[in-house]
Residue frames as qw, qx, qy, qz and C-alpha x, y, z in Angstrom:
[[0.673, -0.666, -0.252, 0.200, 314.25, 159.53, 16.32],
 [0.038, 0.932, -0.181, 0.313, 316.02, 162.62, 17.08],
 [0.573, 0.436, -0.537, 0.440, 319.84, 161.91, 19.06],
 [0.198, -0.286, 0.631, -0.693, 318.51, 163.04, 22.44],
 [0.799, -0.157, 0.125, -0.567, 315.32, 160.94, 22.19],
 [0.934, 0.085, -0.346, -0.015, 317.49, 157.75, 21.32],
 [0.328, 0.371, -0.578, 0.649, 319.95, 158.64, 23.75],
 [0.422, -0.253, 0.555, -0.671, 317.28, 158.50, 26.73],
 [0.901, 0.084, -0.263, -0.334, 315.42, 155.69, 24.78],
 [0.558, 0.438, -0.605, 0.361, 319.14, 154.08, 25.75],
 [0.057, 0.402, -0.629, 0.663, 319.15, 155.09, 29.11],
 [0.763, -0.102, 0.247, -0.588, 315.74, 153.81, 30.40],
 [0.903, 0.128, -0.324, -0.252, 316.94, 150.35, 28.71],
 [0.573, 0.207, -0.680, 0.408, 319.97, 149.78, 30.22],
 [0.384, -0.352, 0.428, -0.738, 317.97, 151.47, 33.72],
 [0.924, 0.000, 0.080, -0.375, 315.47, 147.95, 32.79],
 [0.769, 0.155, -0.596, 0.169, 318.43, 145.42, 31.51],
 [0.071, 0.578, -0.571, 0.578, 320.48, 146.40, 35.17],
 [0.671, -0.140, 0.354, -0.637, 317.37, 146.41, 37.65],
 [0.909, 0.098, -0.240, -0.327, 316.80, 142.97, 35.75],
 [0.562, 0.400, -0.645, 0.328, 320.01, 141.54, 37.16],
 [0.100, -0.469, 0.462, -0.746, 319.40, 143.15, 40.37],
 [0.679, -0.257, 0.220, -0.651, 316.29, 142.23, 41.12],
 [0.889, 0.121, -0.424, -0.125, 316.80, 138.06, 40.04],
 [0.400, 0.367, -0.661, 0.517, 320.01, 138.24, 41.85],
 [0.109, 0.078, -0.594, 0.794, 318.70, 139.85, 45.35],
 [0.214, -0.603, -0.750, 0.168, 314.92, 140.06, 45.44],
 [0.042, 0.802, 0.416, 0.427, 312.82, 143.31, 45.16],
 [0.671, -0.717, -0.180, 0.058, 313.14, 144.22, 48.98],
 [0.703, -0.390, 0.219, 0.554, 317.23, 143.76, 48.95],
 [0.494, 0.270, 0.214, 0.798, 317.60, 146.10, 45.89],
 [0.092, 0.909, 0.185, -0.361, 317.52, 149.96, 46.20],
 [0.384, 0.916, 0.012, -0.113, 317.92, 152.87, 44.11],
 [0.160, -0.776, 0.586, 0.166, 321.65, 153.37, 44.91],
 [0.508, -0.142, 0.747, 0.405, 322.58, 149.79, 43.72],
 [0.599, 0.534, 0.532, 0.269, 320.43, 150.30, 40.39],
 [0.378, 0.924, -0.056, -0.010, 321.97, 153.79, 39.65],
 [0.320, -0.671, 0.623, 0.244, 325.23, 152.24, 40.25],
 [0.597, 0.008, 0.781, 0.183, 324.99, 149.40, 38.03],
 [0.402, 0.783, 0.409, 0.239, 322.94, 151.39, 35.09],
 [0.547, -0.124, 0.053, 0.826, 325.72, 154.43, 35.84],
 [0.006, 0.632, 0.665, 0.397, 323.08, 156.89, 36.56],
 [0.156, -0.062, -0.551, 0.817, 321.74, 159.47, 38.35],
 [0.145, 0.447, 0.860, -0.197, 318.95, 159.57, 40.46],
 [0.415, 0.534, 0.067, -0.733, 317.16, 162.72, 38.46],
 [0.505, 0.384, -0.659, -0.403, 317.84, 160.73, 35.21],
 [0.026, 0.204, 0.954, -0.218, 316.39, 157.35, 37.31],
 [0.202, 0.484, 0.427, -0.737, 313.01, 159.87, 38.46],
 [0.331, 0.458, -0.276, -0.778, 312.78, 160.82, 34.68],
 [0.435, 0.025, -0.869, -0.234, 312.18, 157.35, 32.93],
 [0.524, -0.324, -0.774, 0.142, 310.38, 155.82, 36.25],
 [0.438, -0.777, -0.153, -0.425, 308.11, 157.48, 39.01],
 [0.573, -0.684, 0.299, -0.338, 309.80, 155.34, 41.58],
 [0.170, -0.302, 0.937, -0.051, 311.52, 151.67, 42.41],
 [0.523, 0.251, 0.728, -0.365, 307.93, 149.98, 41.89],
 [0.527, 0.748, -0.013, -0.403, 307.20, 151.86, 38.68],
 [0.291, 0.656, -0.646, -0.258, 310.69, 150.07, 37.36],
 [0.194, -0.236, 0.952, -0.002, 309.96, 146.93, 38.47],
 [0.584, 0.380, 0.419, -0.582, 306.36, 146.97, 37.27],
 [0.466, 0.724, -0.184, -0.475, 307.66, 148.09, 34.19],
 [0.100, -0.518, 0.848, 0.045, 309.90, 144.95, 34.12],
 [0.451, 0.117, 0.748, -0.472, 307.10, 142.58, 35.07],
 [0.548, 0.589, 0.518, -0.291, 305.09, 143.49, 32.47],
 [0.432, 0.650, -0.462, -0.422, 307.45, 143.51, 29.69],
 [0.134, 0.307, -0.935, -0.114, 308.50, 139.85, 29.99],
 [0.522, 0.347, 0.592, -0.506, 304.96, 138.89, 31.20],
 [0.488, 0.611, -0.091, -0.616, 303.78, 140.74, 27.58],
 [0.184, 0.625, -0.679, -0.337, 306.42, 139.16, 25.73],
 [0.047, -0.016, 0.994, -0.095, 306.12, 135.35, 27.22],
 [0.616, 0.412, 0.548, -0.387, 302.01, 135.78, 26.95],
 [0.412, 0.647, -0.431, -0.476, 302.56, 136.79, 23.21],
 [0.053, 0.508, -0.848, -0.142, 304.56, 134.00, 22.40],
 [0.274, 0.168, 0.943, -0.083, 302.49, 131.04, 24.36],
 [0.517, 0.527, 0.226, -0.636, 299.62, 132.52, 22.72],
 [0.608, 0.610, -0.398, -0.317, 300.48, 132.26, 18.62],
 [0.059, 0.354, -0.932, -0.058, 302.37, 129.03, 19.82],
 [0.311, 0.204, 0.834, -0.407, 299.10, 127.23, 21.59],
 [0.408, 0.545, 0.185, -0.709, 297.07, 128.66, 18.55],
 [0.449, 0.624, -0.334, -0.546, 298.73, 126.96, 16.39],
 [0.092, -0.167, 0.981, -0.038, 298.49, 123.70, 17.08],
 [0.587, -0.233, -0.484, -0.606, 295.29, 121.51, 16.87],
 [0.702, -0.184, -0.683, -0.076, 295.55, 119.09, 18.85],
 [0.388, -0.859, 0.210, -0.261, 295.66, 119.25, 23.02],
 [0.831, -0.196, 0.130, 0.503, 298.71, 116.96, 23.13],
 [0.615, 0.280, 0.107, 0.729, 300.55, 119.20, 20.65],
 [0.348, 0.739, -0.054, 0.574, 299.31, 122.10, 22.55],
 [0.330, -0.926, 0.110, -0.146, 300.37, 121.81, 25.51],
 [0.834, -0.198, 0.185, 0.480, 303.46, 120.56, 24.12],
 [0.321, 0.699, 0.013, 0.639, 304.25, 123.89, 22.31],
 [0.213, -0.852, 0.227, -0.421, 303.32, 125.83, 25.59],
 [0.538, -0.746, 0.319, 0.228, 305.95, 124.09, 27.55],
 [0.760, 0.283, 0.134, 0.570, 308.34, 123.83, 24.80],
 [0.539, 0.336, -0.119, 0.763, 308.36, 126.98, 24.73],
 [0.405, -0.891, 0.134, -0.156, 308.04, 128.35, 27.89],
 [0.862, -0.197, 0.064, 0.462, 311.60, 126.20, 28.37],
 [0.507, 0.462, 0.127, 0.716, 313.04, 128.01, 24.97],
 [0.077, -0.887, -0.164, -0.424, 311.73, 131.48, 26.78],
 [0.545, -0.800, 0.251, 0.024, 313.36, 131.02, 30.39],
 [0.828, -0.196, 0.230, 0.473, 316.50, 129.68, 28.96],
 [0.486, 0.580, 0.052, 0.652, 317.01, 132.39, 26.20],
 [0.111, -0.576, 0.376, -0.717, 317.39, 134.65, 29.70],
 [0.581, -0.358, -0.727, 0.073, 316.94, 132.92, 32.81],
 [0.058, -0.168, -0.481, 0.859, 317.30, 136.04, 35.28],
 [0.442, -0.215, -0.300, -0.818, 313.56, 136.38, 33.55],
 [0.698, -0.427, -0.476, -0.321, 312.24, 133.34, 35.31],
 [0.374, -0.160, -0.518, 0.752, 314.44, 134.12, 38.80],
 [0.239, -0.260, 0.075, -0.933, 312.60, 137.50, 38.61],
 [0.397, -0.325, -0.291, -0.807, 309.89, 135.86, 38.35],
 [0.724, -0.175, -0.659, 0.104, 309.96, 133.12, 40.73],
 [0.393, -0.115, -0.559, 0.721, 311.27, 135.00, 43.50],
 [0.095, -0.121, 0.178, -0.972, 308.71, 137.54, 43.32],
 [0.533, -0.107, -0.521, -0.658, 305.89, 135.38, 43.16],
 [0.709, -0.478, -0.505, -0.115, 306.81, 133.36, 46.09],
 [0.318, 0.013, -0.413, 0.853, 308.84, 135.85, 48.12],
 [0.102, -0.476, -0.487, 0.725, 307.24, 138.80, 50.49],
 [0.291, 0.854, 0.420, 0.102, 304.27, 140.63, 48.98],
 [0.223, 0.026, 0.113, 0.968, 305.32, 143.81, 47.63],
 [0.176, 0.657, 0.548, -0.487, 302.18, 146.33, 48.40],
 [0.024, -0.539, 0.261, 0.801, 303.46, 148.85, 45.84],
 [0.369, 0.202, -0.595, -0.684, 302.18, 146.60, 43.01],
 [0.357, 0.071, 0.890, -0.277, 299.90, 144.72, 44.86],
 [0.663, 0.500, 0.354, -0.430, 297.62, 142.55, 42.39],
 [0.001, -0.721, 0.634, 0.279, 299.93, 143.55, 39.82],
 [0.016, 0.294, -0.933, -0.205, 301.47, 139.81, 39.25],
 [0.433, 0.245, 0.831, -0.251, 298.39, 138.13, 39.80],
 [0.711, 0.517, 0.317, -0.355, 297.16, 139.24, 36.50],
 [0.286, 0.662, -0.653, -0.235, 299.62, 138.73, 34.68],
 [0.064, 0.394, -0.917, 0.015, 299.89, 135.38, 35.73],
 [0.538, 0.331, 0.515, -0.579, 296.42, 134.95, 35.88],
 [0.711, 0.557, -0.157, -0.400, 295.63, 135.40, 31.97],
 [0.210, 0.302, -0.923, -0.110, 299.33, 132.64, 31.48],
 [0.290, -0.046, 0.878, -0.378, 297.16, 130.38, 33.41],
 [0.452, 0.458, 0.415, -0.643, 293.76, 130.99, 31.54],
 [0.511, 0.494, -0.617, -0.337, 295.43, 129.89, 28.34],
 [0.094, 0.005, -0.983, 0.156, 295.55, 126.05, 29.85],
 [0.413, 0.257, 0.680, -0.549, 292.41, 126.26, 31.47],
 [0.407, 0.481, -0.301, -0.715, 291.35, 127.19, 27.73],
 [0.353, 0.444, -0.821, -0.068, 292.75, 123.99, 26.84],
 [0.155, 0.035, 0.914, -0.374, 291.52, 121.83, 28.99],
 [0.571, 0.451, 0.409, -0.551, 287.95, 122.96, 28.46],
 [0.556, 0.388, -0.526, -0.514, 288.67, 122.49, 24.22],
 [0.107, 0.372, -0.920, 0.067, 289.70, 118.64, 25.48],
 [0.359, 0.203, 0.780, -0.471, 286.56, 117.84, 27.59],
 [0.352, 0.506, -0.132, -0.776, 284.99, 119.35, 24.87],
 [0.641, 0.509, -0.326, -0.474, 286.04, 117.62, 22.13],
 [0.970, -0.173, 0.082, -0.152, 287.06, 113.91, 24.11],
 [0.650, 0.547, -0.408, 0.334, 290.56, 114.37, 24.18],
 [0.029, 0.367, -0.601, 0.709, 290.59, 114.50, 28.10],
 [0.188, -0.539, -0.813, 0.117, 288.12, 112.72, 30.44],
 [0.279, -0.738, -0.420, -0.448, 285.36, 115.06, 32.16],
 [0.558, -0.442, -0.436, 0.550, 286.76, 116.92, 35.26],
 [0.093, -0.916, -0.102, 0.377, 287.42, 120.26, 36.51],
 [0.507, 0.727, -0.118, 0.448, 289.36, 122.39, 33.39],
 [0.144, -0.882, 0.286, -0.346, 290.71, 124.47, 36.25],
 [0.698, -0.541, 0.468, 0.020, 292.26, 121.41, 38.51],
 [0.844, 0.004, 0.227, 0.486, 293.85, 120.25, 35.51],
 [0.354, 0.893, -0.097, 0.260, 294.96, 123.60, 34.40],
 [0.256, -0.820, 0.463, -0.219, 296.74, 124.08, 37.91],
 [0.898, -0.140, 0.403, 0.108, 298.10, 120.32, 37.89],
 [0.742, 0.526, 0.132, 0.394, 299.73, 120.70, 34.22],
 [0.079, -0.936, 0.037, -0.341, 300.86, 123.92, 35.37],
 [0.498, -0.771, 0.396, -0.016, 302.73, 123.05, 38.25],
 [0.916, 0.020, 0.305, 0.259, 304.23, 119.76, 36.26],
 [0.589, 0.709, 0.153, 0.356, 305.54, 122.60, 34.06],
 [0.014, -0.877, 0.258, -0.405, 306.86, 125.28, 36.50],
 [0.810, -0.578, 0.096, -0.006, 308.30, 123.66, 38.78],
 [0.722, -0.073, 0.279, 0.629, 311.74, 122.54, 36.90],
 [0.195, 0.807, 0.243, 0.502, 311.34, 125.73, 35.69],
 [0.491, -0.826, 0.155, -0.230, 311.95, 127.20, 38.95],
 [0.802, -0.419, 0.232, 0.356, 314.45, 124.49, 39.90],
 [0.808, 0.083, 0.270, 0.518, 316.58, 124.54, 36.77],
 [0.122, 0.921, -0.009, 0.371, 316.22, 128.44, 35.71],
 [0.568, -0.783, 0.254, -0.021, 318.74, 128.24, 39.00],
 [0.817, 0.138, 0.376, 0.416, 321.45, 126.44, 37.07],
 [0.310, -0.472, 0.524, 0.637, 324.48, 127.68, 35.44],
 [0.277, 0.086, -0.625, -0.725, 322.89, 126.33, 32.06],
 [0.519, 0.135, 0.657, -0.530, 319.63, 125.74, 32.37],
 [0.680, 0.475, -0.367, -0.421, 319.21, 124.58, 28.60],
 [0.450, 0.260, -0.852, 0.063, 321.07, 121.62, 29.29],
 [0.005, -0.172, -0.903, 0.393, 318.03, 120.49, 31.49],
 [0.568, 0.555, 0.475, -0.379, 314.67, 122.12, 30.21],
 [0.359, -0.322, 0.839, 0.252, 314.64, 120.17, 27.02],
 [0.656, 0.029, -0.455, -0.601, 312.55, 118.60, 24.66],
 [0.481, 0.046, -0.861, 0.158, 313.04, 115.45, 25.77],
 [0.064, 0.361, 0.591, -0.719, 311.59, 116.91, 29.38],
 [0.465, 0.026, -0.021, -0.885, 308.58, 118.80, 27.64],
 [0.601, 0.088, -0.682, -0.408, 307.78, 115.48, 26.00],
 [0.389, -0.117, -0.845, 0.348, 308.34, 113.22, 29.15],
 [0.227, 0.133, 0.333, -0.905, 305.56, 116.10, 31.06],
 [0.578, 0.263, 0.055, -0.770, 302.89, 115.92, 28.71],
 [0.463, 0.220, -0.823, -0.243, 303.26, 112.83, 28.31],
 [0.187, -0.085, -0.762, 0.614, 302.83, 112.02, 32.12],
 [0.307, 0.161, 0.372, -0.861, 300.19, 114.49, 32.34],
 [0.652, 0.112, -0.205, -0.721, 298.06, 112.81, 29.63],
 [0.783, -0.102, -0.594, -0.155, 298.49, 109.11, 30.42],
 [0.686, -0.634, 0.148, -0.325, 299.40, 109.09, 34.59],
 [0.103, 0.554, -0.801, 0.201, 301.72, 107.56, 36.19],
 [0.659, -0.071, 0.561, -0.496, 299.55, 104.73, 37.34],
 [0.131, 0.231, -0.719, -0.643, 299.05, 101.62, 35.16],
 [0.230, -0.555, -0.772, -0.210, 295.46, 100.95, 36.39],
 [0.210, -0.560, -0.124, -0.792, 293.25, 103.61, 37.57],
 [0.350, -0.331, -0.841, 0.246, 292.44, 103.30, 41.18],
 [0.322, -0.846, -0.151, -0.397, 290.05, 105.50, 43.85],
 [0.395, 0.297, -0.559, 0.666, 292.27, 106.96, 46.31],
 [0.595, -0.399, -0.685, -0.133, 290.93, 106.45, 49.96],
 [0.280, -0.805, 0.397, -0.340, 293.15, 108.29, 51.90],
 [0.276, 0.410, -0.845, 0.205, 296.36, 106.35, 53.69]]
């Protein structure tokens, strides 16, 4: 790599580490250009050159920690056998992932349930589509193979799911959010999620 190509290679990262601050901090909407070439000590031709636009940098943001965190749950959930142990990898380490940066799961949290953004409309939804399609995966191996009663894969994907994001979401908001998503908390989830919180089984009637 040639001094000027690792010298803009430079500048387009710290243009993504900044914007990453920005956007967790304040929300897509509340950042513009001017605060992210102040903070990444830029100008805006040398913003224009790396990125079409604001959307194009936040896209590009999206879908690097998306990439990075599907990667990960992927070779983790593969390597397990069992469905206890995997969907105790994939929230082990989704924890280990939003704690080794938490302004990753602010990004993501706020954009996901904040004000559409048109510019990349769709955009998050696959990305968070295909995390989601790894559980459902799971579920169906379970029914499969009688490690889970018979039910909808998909209603327990999105049940396990939420048992998972949620303190995500709460604690990623925390000064240290390691010193609340835990082992101890992955375990106490999938634990919950595979034996209920009920200690006979009843039909629920409505109130």
């Amino acid at each position: 790599m040639s001094v000027r190509s690792d010298a803009a290679a430079k500048t387009r990262e710290r243009l993504l580490e900044e914007s990453l601050t920005l956007f967790s901090q304040r929300g897509y909407a509340a950042t513009g250009i001017r605060d992210i070439l102040k903070a990444a000590k830029v100008t805006q031709p040398t913003l224009y050159y790396h990125f079409a636009d604001k959307a194009s940098l936040f896209q590009a943001l999206i879908e690097r920690h998306y990439g990075e965190s599907q990667e990960q749950l992927t070779a983790t959930i593969d390597s397990q056998a069992s469905v206890a142990n995997k969907l105790l990898a994939f929230t082990t380490s989704s924890f280990e992932y939003c704690c080794a940066d938490p302004r990753v799961p602010r990004l993501m949290f706020q954009t996901y349930f904040g004000a559409t953004i048109p510019e990349i409309d769709g955009v998050l939804d696959k990305l968070t589509e295909k995390r989601f399609r790894l559980i459902v995966k799971v579920m169906e191996q379970g029914i499969q193979f009688g490690e889970l009663s018979p039910s909808d894969p998909e209603f327990l994907a999105l049940a396990f799911c939420s048992m998972v994001d949620q303190p995500i979401n709460l604690f990623s908001r925390k000064s240290r959010p390691k010193k609340y998503l835990t082992p101890e908390l992955a375990h106490a989830i999938v634990k919950l999620f595979l034996s209920g919180a009920s200690i006979r089984t009843k039909n629920v009637t409505g109130p």
